[in-house]
N, C-alpha and C positions, 0 to 999 in steps of 0.2 A: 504494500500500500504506500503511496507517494506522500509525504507531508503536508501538511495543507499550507497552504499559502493565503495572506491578508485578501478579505473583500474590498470590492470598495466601498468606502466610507469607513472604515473598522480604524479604529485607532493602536496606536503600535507604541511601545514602546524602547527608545533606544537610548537610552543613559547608562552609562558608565557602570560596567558590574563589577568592578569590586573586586572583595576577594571573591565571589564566582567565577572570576574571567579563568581562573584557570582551570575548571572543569566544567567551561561555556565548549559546547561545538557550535561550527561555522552553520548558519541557517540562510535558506533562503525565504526571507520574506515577503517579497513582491515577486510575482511572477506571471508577466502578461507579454503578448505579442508582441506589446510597444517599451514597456520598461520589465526590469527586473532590478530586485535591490536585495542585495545581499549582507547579512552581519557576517563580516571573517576573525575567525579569530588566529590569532598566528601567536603560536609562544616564542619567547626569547630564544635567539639562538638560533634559530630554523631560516631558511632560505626558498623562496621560489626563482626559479632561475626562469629565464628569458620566455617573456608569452605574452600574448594578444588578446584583449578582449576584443567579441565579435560586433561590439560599437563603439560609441563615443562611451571613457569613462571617466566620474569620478569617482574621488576618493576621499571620505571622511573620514580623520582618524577619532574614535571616540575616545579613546582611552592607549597609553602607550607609547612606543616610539615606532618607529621602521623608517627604512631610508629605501628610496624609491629611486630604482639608474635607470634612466628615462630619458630623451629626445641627447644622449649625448653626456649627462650632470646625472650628477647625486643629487638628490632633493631627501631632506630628511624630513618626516612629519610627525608632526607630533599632537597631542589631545587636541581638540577645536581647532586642528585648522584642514583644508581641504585642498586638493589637487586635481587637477582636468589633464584628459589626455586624447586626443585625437582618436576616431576610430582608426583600430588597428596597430597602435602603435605600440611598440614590442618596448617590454619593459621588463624589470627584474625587482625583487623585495626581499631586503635581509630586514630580521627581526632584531631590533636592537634590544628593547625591555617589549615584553609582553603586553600582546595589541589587540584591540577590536576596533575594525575597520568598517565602515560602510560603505560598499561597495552599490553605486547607482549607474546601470548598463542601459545605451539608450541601442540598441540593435537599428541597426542598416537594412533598410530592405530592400538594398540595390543587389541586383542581382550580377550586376558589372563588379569586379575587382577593383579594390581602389587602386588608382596610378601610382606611378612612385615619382619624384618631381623629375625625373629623366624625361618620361612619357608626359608627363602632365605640361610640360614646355613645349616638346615637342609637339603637342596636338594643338596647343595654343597659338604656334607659328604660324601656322597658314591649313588652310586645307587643299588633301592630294589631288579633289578635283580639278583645283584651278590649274589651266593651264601655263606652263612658264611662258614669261612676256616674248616675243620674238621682234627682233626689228630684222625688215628686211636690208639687205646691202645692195645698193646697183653698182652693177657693172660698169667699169668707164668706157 
């Protein structure tokens, strides 16, 4: 049986647990076509290595630290404050002190692959219909 996840309108609660966070598991609380929002809990010490959410994310930290390698930089975060990340964009999280994070995933319903800025210049240059300019040359 799947867990249930919040209606709408149901009110949620997500404040700081305390001594619970260490025998909190990670839950999914929203979970719809359009968003999904997740509590993670990550203990001290643990690491996820390089991955994508399948939309645009943020990131709240509620309680704790982690440091988040992202677009390039460390970003450390810490209780109250929040981070955005591009859909797609591949990221990594060491747990520095024992965290609950809330994770808000807006999913893409593009069924096109996002460009990487290689392509995404490239298309923006011109389009392949147009034909290259020609000047004629006369003969003398």
């Amino acid at each position: 049986m799947s867990p249930s996840h919040a209606k709408a309108g149901e009110v949620l609660t997500v404040a700081p647990l305390g001594s619970a966070l260490e025998s909190t598991k990670t839950t999914t609380l929203i979970k719809t076509e359009d968003l999904e929002v997740i509590r993670l809990i990550i203990k001290a010490g643990k690491t996820l290595p390089n991955h994508s959410a399948p939309g645009v994310l943020i990131v709240q930290c509620l309680e704790g630290h982690v440091r988040f390698k992202c677009l390039g930089e460390d970003h450390d975060l810490k209780a109250g404050q929040l981070l955005y990340l591009p859909q797609a964009e591949t990221h990594a999280v060491e747990c520095i002190e024992s965290a609950a994070l809330l994770l808000t995933i807006v999913p893409s319903h593009s069924k096109k692959p996002p460009l990487n800025r290689v392509d995404e210049a490239s298309d923006e240059s011109f389009p392949a219909s147009d034909p290259p300019a020609w000047t004629g040359v006369k003969g003398s």
